[in-house]
C-alpha positions as CSV (number, residue, x, y, z in Angstrom):
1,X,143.1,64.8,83.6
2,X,143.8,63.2,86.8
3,X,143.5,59.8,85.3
4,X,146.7,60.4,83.6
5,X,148.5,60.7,87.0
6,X,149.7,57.4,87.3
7,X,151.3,56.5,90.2
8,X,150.2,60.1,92.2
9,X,146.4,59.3,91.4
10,X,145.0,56.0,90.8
11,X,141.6,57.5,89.6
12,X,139.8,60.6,88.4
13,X,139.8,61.8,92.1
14,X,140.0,65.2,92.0
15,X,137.6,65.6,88.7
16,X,135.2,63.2,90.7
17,X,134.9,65.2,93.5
18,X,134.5,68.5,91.3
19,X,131.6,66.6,89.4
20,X,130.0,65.1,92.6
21,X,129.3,69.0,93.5
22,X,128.7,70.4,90.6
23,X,126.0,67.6,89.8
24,X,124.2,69.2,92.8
25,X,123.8,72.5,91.5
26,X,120.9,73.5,89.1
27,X,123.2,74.4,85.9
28,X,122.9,73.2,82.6
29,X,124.4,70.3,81.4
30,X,126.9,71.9,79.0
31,X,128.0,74.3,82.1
32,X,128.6,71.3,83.9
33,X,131.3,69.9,81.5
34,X,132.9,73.0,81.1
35,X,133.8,73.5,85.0
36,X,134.1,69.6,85.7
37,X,137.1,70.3,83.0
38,X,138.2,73.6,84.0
39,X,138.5,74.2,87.8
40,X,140.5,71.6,88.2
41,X,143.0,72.7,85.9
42,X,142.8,76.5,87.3
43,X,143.0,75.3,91.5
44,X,146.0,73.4,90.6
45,X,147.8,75.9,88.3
46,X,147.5,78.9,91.3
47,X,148.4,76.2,93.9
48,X,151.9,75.8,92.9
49,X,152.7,79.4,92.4
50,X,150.4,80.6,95.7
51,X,153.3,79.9,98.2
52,X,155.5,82.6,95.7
53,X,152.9,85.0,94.8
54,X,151.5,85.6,98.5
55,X,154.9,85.5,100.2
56,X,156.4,87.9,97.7
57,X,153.8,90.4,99.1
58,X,154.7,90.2,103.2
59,X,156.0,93.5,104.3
60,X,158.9,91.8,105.9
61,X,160.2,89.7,102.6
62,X,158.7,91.8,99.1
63,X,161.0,95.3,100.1
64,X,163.8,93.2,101.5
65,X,163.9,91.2,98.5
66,X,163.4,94.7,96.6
67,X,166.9,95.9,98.1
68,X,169.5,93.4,97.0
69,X,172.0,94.5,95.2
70,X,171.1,92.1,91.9
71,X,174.7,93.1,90.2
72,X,176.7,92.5,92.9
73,X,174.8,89.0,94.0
74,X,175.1,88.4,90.2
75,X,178.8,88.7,90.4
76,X,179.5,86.8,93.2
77,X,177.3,83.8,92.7
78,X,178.2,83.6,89.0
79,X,181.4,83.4,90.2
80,X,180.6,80.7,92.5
81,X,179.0,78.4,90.1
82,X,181.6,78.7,87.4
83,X,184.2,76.9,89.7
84,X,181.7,74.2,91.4
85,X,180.6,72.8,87.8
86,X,176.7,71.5,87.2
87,X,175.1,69.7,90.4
88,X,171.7,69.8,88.8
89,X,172.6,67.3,85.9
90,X,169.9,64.1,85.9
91,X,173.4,61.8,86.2
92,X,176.0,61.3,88.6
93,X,179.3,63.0,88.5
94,X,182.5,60.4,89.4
95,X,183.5,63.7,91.6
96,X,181.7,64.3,94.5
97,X,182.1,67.5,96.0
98,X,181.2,66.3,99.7
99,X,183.4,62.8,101.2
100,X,183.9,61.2,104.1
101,X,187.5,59.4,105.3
102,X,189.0,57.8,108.0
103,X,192.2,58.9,109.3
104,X,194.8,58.2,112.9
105,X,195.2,60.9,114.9
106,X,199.3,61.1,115.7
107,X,199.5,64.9,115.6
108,X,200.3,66.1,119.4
109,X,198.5,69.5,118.7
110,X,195.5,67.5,117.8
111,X,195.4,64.9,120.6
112,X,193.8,66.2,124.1
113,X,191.1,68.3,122.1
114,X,187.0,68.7,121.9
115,X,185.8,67.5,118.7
116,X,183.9,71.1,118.5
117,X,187.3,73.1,118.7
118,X,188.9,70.7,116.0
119,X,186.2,71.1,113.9
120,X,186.2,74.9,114.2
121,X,190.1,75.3,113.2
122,X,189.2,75.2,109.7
123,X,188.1,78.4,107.9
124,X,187.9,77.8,104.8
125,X,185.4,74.7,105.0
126,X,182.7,73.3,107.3
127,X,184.4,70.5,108.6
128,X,183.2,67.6,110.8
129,X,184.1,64.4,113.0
130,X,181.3,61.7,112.1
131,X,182.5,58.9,114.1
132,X,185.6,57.7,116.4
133,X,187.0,54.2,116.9
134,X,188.4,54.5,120.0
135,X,190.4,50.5,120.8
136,X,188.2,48.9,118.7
137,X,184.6,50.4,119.1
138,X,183.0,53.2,117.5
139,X,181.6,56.0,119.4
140,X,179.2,58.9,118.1
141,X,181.1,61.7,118.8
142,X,179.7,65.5,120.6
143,X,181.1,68.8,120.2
144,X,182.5,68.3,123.9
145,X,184.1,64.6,123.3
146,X,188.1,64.8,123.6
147,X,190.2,63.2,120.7
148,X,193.1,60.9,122.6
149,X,196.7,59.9,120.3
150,X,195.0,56.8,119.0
151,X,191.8,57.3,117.7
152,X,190.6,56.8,114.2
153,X,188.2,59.7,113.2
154,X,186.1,60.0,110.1
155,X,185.9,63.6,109.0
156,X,183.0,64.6,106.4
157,X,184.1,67.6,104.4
158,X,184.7,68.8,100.9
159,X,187.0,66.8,98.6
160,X,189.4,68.9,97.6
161,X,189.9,69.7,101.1
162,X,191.0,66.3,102.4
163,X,192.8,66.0,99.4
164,X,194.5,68.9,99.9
165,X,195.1,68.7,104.2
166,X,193.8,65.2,104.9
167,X,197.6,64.0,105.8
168,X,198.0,66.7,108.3
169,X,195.6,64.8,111.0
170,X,197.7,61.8,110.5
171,X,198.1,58.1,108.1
172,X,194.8,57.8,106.3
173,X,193.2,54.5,106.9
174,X,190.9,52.0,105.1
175,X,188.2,51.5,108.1
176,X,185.0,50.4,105.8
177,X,183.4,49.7,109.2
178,X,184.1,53.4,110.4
179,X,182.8,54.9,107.1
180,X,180.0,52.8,106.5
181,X,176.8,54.9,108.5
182,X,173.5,56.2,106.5
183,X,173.9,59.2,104.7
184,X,170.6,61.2,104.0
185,X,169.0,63.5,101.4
186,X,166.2,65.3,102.7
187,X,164.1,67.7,101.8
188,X,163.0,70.2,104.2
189,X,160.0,73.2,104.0
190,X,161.0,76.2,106.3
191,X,158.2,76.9,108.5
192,X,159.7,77.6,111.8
193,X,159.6,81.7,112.4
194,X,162.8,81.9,114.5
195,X,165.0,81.1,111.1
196,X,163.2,83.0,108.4
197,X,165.7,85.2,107.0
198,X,168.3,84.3,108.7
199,X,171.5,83.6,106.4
200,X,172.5,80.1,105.3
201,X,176.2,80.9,107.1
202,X,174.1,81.8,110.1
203,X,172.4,78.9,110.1
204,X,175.3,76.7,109.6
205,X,176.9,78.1,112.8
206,X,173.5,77.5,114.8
207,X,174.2,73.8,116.5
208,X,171.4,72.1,115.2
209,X,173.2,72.1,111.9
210,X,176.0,70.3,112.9
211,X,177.4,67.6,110.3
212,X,174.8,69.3,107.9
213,X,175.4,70.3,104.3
214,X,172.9,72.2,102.0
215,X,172.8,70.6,98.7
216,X,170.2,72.5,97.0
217,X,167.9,75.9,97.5
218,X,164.2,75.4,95.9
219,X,162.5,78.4,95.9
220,X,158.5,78.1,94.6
221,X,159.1,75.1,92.2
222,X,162.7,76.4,91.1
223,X,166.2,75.8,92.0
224,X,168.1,78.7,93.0
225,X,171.8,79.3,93.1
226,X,172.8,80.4,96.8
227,X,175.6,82.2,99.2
228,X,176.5,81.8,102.2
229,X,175.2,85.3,102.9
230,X,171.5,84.1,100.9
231,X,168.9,84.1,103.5
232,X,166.1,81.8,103.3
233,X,162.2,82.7,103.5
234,X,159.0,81.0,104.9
235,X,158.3,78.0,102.5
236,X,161.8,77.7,100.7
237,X,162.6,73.7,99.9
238,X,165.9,72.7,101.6
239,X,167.6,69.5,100.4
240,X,169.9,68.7,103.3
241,X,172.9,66.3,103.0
242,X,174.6,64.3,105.7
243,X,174.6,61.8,108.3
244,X,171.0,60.4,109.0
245,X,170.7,61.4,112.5
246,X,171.9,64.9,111.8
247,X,169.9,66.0,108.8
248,X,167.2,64.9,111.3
249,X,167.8,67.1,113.8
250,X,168.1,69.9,111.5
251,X,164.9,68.8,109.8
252,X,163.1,69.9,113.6
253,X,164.7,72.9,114.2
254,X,164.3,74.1,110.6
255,X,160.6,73.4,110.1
256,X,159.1,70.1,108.1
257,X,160.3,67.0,106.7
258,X,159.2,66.6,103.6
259,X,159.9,63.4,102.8
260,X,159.1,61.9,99.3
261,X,155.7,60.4,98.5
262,X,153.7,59.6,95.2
263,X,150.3,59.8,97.7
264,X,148.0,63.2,97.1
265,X,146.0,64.5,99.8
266,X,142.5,64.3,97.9
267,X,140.7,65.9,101.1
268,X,142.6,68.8,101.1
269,X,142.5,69.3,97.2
270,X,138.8,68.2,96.9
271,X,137.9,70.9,99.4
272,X,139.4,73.5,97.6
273,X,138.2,72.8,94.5
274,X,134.5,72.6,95.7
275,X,134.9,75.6,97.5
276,X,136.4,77.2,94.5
277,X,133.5,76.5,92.6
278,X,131.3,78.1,94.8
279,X,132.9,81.4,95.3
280,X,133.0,81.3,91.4
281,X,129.4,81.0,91.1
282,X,128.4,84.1,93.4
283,X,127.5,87.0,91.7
284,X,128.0,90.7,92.9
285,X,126.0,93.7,91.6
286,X,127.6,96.8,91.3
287,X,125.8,99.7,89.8
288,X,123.5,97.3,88.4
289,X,125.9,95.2,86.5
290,X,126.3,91.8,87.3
291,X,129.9,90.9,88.3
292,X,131.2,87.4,89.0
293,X,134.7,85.7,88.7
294,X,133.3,82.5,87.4
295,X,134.1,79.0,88.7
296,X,137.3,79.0,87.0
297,X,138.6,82.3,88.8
298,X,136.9,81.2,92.0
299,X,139.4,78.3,91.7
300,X,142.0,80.7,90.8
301,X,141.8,82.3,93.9
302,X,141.1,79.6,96.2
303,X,144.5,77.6,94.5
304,X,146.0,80.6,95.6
305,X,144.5,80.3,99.3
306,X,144.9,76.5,99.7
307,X,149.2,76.8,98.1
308,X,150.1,79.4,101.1
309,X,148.4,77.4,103.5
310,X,150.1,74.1,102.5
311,X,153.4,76.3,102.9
312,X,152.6,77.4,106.1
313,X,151.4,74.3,107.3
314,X,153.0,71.6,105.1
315,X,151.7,68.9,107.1
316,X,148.3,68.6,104.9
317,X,147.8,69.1,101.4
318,X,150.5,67.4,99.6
319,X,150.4,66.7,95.4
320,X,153.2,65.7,94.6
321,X,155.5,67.2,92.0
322,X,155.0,64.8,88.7
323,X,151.0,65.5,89.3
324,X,151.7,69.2,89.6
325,X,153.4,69.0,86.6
326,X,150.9,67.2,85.0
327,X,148.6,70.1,85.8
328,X,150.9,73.2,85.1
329,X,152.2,71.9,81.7
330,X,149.6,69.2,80.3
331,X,146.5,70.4,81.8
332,X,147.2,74.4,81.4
333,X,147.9,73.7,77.5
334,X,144.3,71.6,77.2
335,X,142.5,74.0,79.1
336,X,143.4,77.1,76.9
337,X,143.0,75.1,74.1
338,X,139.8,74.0,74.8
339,X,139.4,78.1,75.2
340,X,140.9,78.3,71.9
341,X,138.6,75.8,70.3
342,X,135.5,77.9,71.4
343,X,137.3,80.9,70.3
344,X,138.2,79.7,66.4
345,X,134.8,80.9,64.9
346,X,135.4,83.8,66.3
347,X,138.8,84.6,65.3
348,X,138.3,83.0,61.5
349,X,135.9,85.7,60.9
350,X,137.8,88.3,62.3
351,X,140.3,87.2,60.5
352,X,138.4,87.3,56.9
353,X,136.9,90.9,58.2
354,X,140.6,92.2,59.2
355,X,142.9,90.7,57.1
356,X,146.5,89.9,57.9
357,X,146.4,93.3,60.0
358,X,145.4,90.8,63.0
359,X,148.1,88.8,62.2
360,X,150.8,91.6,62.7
361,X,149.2,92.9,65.8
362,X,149.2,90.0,67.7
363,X,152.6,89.7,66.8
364,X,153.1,93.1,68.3
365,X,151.0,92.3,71.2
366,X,153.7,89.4,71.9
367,X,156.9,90.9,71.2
368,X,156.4,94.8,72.3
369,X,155.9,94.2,76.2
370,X,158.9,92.2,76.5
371,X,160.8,94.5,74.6
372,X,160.0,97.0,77.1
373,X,160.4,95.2,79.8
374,X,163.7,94.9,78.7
375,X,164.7,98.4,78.0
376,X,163.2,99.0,81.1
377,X,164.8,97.0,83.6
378,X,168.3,97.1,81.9
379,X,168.6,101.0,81.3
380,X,165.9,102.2,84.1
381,X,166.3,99.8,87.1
382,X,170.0,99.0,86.4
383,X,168.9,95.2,86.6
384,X,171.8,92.4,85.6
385,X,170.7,91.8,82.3
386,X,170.0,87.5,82.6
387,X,167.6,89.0,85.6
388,X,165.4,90.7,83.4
389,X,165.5,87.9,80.9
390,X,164.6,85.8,83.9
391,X,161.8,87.9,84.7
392,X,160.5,87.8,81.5
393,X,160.7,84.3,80.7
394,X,158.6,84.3,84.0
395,X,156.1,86.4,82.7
396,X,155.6,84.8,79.6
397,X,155.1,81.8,81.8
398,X,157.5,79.8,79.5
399,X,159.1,77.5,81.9
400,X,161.5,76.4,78.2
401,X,162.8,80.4,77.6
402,X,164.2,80.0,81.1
403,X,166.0,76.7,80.6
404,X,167.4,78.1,77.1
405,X,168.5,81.5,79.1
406,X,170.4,79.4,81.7
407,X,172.1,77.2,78.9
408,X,173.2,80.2,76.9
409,X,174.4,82.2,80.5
410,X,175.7,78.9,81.5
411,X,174.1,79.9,84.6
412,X,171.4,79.5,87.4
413,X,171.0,83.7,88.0
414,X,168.2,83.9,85.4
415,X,166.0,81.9,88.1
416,X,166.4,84.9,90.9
417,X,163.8,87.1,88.2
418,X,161.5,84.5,87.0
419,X,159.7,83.3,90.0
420,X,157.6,85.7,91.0
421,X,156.7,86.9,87.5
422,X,156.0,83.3,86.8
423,X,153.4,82.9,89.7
424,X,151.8,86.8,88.6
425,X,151.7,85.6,84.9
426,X,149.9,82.4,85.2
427,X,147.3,83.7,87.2
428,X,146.2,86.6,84.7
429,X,147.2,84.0,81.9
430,X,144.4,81.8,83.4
431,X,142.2,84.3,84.9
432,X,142.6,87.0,81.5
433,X,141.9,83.9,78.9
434,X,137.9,83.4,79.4
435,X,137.6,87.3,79.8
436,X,138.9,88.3,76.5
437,X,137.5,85.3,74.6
438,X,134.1,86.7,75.8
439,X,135.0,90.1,75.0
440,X,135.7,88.9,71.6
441,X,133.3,86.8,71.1
């Protein structure tokens, strides 16, 4: 599998490193196979959904999450979204929401004055001073540096807003020289304690975030639609927009850089999948019977392990996303149909013995606990109804039902439910599939 990783892994790495162990150990050959091909699979599957599954769980972030008001955030950020338009689209939009200008300052209330308190008259917008040519050279401004009649400021702000009050600083001029510094995208993993839930409008007041613009919320693997009042938790995935030097200095105080890579951290992964495969192969016997979790559920658990410490620490341990992908779509599908495969005998003469009686209850089996879930959430919990289908579509682990939920909503909301039933449903999804196969069987 991680042959096909081109670009993220050169070579069968990770399955090599699997095999290297388990050729040590004194199981049969067929054995071997089937964990060189499974752990794998099952580490990296419970990696990306550890960070949300254990974090959900923290007494200070699982109840507080508990208590929002889904209707009410629901209103408001549907709301939002229907007036900014689709950001997430794979091409460019000729509007850009965020610009930068250059403009002479002639107004005599806005000559003598800090760049921090000009930048604070707004209300409605974050608004900033990037640079100043000041007779000919161009200074970096502070919060304390005074504008004098004269200068030529860029201000970065929203579009509409320059559009709409641009001419009240003064005669908008065409200073390429003045406009032409780095802007960055960067993403960046909360990790530092003294932000975690704190709001994003109280982090945008805090000075570190000066000049800085969030572009984009990614919350365990998915994009979420945010509010000023959304507060951000330990391992959330901040893509930050502005000028170079300030998206940097956020990136400090907010926790890690994580800039982009195609390299994989095969120490880290290796080391989790070996240990993995030994925690699967110990055997505990209660009451006299025999209980293990297998290598594939020792994996399970230490993918679970080895994803919250790569949040907490995201230093170490990188895979980066089109491997991860490779694993959670590609590899998931092989593995349970390789557990499928094994299964058919089983499950052809079954079917001869049961008839098309099978066929209707595993059609039951699929559709009643959704159904329910449903009902229940709707009419019980009072949940906004693209929630619930958000949560289910995360339960079902169907990545697809969530797109088609957001397209028919026109909407982000149904990604608030689905991530943490996502991370709970592909662990019993994985864990659950060998167990009932060999009940079965």
């Amino acid at each position: 599998m991680a042959g096909l990783l081109a670009g993220a892994f050169t070579e069968s790495t990770v399955i090599g490193t699997a095999s290297d162990a388990i050729g040590r150990l004194a199981i049969s050959a067929a054995d071997k196979t089937s964990l060189t091909n499974n752990i794998p699979v099952a580490y990296a599957v419970t990696y990306l959904v550890g960070t949300g599954f254990i974090v959900w769980f923290l007494p200070n972030v699982g109840p507080k999450l508990m208590r929002i008001n889904l209707k009410e955030e629901a209103r408001k950020l549907q709301a939002k979204i229907s007036g900014s338009g689709n950001e997430e689209s794979e091409t460019l939009s000729a509007f850009q929401r965020l610009a930068v200008r250059a403009y002479r300052v002639n107004r005599l209330d806005l000559i003598n004055r800090s760049v921090g308190e000009l930048e604070s008259r707004p209300r409605e917008a974050r608004v900033f001073i990037s640079r100043i040519r000041r007779e000919g050279k161009i200074i970096e401004p502070k919060p304390d540096t005074v504008v004098r009649e004269g200068d030529i400021v860029a201000v970065l702000t929203r579009s509409e807003l320059l559009m709409a009050r641009g001419a009240e600083i003064g005669t908008e001029v065409n200073d390429k020289e003045l406009l032409d510094f780095p802007i960055e995208f960067l993403d960046v993993v909360i990790t530092n304690k003294s932000v975690v839930g704190k709001s994003i409008a109280e982090l945008a007041a805090i000075e570190f975030a000066r000049g800085v613009f969030l572009k984009k919320l990614t919350r365990t693997g998915q994009a979420m639609p945010f509010l000023p009042e959304t507060r951000v938790e330990r391992g959330d995935l901040l893509t930050l927009f502005g000028a170079e030097s300030d998206v940097e200095r956020a990136a400090k105080n907010l926790g890690y850089a994580d800039h982009k890579t195609v390299m994989t951290d095969m120490i880290f992964v290796g080391i989790g999948i070996f240990l993995g495969g030994l925690v699967g192969l110990l055997t505990v016997v209660v009451a006299g019977l025999p209980l293990t979790l297998t290598a594939s559920g020792g994996a399970l658990i230490m993918g679970l392990v080895f994803g919250w410490l790569r949040a907490v620490h995201p230093t170490f341990g990188r895979i980066p996303e089109p491997a991860m992908w490779v694993f959670d779509t590609v590899g998931l599908t092989v593995f349970m149909a390789c557990v499928g495969l094994a299964a058919g005998p089983s499950f052809f003469s079954g079917l001869q013995k049961s008839g098309i009686s099978l066929v209707l209850v595993g059609l039951v089996i699929a559709v009643l606990p959704h159904t329910v879930a449903i009902l229940f959430g709707r009419y019980v919990l009072k949940m906004n109804p693209v929630i619930v289908l958000g949560a289910c579509s995360g339960a079902g682990t169907i990545t697809a039902a969530l797109r088609a939920i957001q397209e028919e909503a026109q909407s982000e909301l149904p990604a608030l439910g689905y991530t943490v039933p996502y991370a709970i449903g592909n662990i019993v999804l994985t864990a659950w599939g060998p167990v009932l196969v060999a009940m079965m069987s």
